[in-house]
C-alpha positions in Angstrom: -38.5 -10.8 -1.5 -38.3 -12.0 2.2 -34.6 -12.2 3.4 -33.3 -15.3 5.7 -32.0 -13.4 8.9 -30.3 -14.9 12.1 -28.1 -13.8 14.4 -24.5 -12.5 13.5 -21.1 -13.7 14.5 -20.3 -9.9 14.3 -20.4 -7.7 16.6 -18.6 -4.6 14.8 -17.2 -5.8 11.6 -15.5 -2.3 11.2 -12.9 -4.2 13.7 -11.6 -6.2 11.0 -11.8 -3.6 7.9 -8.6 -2.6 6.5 -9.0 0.7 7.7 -9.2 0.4 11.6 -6.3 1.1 13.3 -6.0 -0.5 16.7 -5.1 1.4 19.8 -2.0 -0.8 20.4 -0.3 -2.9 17.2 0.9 -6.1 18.9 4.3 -7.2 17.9 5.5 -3.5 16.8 6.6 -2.0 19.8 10.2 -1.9 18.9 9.2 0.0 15.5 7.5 2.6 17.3 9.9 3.3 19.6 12.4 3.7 16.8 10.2 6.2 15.5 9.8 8.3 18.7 13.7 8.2 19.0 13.9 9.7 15.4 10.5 12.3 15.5 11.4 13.3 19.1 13.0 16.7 17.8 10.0 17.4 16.5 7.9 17.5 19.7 10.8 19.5 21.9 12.1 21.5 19.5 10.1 21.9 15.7 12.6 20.1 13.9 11.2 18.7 11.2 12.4 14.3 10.6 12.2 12.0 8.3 11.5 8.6 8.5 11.7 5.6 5.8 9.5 2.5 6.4 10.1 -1.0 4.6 9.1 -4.5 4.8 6.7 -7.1 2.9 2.8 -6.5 2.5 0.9 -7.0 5.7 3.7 -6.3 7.9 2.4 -3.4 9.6 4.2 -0.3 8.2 1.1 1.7 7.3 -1.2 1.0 10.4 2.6 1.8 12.7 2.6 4.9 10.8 -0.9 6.1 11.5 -0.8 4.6 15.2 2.4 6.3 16.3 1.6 9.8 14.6 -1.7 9.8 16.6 0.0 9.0 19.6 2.9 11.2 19.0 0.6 14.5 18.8 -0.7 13.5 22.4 3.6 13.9 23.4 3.4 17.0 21.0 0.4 19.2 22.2 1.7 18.5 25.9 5.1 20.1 24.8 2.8 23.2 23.3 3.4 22.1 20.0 0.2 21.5 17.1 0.8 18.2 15.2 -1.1 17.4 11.9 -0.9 14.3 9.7 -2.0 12.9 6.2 -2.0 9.7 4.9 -0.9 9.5 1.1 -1.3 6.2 -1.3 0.8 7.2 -4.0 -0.4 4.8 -5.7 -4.2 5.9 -6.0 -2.6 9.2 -6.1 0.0 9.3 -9.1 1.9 11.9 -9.1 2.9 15.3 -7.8 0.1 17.5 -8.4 -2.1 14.6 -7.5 -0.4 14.2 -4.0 -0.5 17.7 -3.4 -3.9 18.1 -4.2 -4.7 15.5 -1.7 -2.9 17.2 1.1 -4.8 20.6 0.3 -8.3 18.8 0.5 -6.6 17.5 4.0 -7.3 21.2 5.1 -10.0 22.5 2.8 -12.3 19.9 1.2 -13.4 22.7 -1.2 -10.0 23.0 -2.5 -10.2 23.0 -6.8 -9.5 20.3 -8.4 -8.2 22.1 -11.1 -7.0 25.7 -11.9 -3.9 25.6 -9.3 0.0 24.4 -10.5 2.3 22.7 -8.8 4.0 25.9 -7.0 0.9 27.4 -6.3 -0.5 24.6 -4.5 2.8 24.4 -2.4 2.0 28.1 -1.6 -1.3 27.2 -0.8 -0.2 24.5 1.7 2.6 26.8 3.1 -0.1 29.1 4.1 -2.2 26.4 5.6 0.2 25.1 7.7 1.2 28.7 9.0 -2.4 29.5 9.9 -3.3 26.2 11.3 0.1 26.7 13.3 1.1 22.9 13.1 3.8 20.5 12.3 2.4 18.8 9.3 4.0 14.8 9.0 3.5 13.7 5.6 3.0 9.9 4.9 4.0 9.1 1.7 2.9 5.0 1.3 4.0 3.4 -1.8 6.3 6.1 -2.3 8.4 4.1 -4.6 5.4 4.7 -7.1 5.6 8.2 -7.1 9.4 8.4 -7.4 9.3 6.3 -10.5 6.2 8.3 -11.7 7.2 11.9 -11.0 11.0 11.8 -9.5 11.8 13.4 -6.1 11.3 16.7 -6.7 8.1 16.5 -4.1 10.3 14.5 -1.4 13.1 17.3 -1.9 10.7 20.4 -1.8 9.2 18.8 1.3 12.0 18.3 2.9 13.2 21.8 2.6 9.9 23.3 3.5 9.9 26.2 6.1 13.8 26.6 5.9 13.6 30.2 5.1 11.9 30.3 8.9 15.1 28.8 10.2 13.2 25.1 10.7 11.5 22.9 8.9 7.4 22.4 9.4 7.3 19.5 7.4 8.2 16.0 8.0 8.3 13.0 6.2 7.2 9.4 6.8 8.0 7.1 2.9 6.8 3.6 3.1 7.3 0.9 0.4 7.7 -2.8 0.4 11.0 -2.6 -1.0 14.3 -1.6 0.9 16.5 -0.2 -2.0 13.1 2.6 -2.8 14.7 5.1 -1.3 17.8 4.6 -4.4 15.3 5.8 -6.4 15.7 9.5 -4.8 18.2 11.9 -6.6 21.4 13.3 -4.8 19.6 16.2 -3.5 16.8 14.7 -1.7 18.8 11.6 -0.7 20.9 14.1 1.5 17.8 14.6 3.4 17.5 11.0 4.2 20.0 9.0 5.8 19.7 5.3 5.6 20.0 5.3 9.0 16.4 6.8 9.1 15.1 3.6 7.5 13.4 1.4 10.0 12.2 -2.6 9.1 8.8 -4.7 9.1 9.8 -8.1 9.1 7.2 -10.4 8.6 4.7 -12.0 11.2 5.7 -15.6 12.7 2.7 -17.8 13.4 2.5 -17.0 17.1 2.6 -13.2 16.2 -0.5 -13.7 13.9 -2.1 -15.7 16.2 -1.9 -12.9 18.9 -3.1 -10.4 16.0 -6.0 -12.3 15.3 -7.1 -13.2 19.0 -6.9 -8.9 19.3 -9.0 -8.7 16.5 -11.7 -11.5 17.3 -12.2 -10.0 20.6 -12.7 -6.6 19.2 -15.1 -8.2 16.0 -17.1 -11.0 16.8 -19.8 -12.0 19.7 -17.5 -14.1 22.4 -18.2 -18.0 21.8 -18.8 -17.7 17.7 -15.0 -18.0 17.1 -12.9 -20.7 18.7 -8.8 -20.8 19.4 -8.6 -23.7 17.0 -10.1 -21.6 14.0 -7.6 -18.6 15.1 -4.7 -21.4 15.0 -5.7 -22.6 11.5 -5.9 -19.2 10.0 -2.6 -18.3 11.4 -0.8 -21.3 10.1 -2.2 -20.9 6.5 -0.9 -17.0 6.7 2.2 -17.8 8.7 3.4 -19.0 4.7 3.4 -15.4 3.9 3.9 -13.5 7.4 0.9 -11.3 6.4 -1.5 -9.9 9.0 -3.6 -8.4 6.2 -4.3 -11.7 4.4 -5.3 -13.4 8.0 -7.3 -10.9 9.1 -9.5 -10.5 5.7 -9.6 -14.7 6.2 -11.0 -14.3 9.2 -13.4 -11.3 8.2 -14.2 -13.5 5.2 -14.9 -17.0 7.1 -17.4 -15.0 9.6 -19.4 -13.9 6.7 -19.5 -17.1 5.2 -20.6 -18.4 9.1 -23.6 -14.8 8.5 -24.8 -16.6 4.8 -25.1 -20.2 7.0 -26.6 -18.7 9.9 -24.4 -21.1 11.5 -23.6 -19.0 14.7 -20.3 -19.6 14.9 -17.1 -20.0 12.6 -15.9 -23.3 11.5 -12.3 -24.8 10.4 -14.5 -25.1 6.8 -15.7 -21.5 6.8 -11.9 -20.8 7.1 -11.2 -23.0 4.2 -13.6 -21.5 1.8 -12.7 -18.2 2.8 -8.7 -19.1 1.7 -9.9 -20.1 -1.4 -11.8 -16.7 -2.3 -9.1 -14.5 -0.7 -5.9 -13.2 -2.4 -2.6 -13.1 -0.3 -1.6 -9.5 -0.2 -3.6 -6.2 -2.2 -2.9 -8.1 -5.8 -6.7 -7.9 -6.6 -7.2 -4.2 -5.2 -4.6 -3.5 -7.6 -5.8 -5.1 -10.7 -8.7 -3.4 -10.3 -7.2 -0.2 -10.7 -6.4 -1.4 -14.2 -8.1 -0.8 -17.7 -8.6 -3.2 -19.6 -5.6 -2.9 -22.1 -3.6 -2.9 -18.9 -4.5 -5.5 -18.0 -4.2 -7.3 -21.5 -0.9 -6.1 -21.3 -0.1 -7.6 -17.9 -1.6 -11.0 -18.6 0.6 -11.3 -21.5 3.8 -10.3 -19.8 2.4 -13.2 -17.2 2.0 -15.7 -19.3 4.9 -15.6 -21.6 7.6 -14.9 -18.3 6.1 -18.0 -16.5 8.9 -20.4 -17.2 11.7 -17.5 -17.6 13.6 -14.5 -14.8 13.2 -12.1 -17.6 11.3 -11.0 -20.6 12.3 -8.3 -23.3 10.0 -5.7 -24.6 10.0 -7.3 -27.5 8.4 -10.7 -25.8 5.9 -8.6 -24.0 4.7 -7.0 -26.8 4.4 -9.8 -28.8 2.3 -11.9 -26.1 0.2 -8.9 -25.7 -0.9 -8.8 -29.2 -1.7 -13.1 -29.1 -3.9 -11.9 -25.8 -5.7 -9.5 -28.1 -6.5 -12.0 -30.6 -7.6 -14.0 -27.9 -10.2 -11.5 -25.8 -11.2 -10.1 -29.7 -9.7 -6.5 -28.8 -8.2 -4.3 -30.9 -4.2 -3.9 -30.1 -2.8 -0.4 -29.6 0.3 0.7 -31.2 3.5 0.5 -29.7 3.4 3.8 -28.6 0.7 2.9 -26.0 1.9 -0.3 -25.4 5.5 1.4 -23.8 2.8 3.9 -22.0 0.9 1.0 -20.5 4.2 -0.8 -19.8 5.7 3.0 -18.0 2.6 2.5 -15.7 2.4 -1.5 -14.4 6.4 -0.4 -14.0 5.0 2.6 -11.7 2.6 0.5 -10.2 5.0 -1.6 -8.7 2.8 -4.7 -10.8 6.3 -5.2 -13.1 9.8 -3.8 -12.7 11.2 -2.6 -16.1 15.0 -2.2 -16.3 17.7 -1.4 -19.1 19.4 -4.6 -20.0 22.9 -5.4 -18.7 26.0 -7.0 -19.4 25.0 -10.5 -21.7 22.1 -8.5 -23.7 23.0 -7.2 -27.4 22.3 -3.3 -27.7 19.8 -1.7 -25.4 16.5 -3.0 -24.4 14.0 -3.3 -21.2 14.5 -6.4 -19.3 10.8 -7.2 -17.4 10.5 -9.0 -14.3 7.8 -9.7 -11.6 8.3 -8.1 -8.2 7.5 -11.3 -5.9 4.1 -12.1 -7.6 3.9 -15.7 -8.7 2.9 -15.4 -12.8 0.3 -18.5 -12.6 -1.1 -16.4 -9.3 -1.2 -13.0 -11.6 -2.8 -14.6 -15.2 -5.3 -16.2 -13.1 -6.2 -13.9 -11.6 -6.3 -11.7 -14.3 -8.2 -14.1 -16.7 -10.9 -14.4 -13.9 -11.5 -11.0 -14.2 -11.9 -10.5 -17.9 -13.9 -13.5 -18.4 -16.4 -12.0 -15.4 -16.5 -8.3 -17.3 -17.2 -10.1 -20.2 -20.4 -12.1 -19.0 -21.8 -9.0 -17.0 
């Protein structure tokens, strides 16, 4: 078949892909700053730092991260010092040994899979680091995901790596959305980090978007295919949420919409249509992570909390087998159904928590972190009602 072409309202889309990091990250310049006051030591003197990052989604902490470590091994080198980094989602990499394996294919994309434990692989990276003769900075995003996964044993072994040299040559960088993560550490790696180290991402005001998204249309589209007033409408519908993230994949959405109408430029309605087929924050990159009696699982615990703070165990599993019935598949047993209840808990998709004072005997209370229920079983129900068709 022939294909309609036109001119594009892009001019490098990359600009506005989740994955670009700008050269300068408007609005953060007193978070940086903070972190060249705490990783300083590390460029005069090879002492390692830690550093804890919090704040909502969209707020900057990952893309701060990456911009002031590249930066930072500029300060480095000049002080005669090699700086490395590596950027870890802990949640697309559960786990110690999967982390770890992560960071070795940083330095040798041959490294095996399989075959290697957890200590060997720390030997492994030891070596690495000696014969590369850098600082390695270790960025641990989502971290609260592997802590309630695997514990701290990884944050603590870090943390203490290179002693027996008399300094550390690894540092840390932990980011989650959630201040009170770092609780999740054990006496012995908490000692390591002092809440001092912790550093906030308060979400965007409207202007601050606004000045995000003029950055990015520059950088993205052709000059003239984007007005001000479609940059001011975009901002005020994120402005709700203070997240960069959902503006900018608005505005990477509503220029593709602008591509499919060979319009030549981006309108208010573009914009609107784009709102409508965008989720605020990673909720659908994160479903899609999911099996499907996850997310059986998950729609119940939506759909029965709606109207309630918390849910037992008992309530989830209970919804989940009514879900079952409903999408004809087979329900596990309740040993699989704590399993799959252990890993939207890890996820960060549900917080799962012993019940307090008020509850008879011992159960898990269930919650939603900040993701509305309607929101979540929507979203959800799209999804297996799509699979199912295809």
């Amino acid at each position: 078949m022939s294909f309609r072409t036109g001119p594009s309202v892009f001019k490098d889309r990359a600009k506005v892909s989740f994955d670009y990091v700008p050269d300068k990250l408007p609005h953060r310049d007193a978070q940086m700053q903070r972190l060249f006051s705490m990783f300083r030591p590390v460029g005069d003197s090879g002492i390692a730092a830690n550093a804890f990052l919090y704040g909502p989604v969209g707020t900057g902490k990952t893309h701060t991260a990456k911009r002031f470590l590249e930066d930072f091994r500029v300060y480095a080198n000049k002080h005669g010092r090699g700086l490395d980094h590596v950027h870890v989602n802990c949640r697309q990499k559960m786990g110690d040994d999967a982390v770890l394996l992560h960071i070795l294919k940083h330095f040798d994309a041959r490294f095996p899979d399989r075959g290697f434990s957890i200590p060997e692989k720390l030997d492994s990276l030891r070596k690495w680091i000696e014969k590369q003769q850098v600082h390695l900075v270790v960025i641990l995003d989502e971290v609260d995901v592997l802590l309630k996964k695997s514990g701290s044993e990884l944050v603590y072994t870090f943390s203490r790596f290179g002693e027996e040299a008399g300094k550390g040559n690894v540092s840390l960088v932990l980011i989650s959305q959630r201040r009170e993560a770092l609780d999740l550490l054990d006496a012995a790696a908490m000692s390591t980090f002092r809440r001092t180290n912790a550093v906030e991402f308060p979400k965007y005001s409207d202007g601050e978007l606004r000045d995000i998204l003029k950055i990015r249309v520059g950088l993205a589209f052709h000059p003239g295919t984007v007005d001000d007033s479609v940059v001011e409408l975009i901002a005020d519908i994120a402005s709700d949420f203070g997240d960069a993230r959902y503006a900018i994949d608005i505005l990477e959405r509503a220029g593709s919409l602008a591509d499919e109408e060979l319009a030549g430029e981006v309108t208010p309605e573009n914009v609107r249509t784009a709102k409508a087929g965008v989720t605020q924050s990673d909720l659908q990159e994160r479903l899609n992570e999911l099996d499907k009696p996850q997310r059986l699982v998950l729609l119940g615990i939506a759909r029965k909390i709606r109207r309630k703070t918390y849910i037992t165990t008992g309530d989830a599993e209970e919804a989940y087998g009514l879900v079952c019935e409903e999408f004809h598949e087979k329900r596990r047993a309740h040993t699989q159904f704590w399993k799959y209840l252990q890993d939207l808990d890890a996820m960060g998709l549900i917080d799962a928590k012993k019940s307090g004072e008020g509850v008879v005997g011992k159960t898990t209370m269930i919650s939603l972190p900040g993701i509305p229920a309607k929101v979540l079983s929507d979203n959800i129900e799209t999804t297996l009602k799509r699979r199912k068709a295809m």
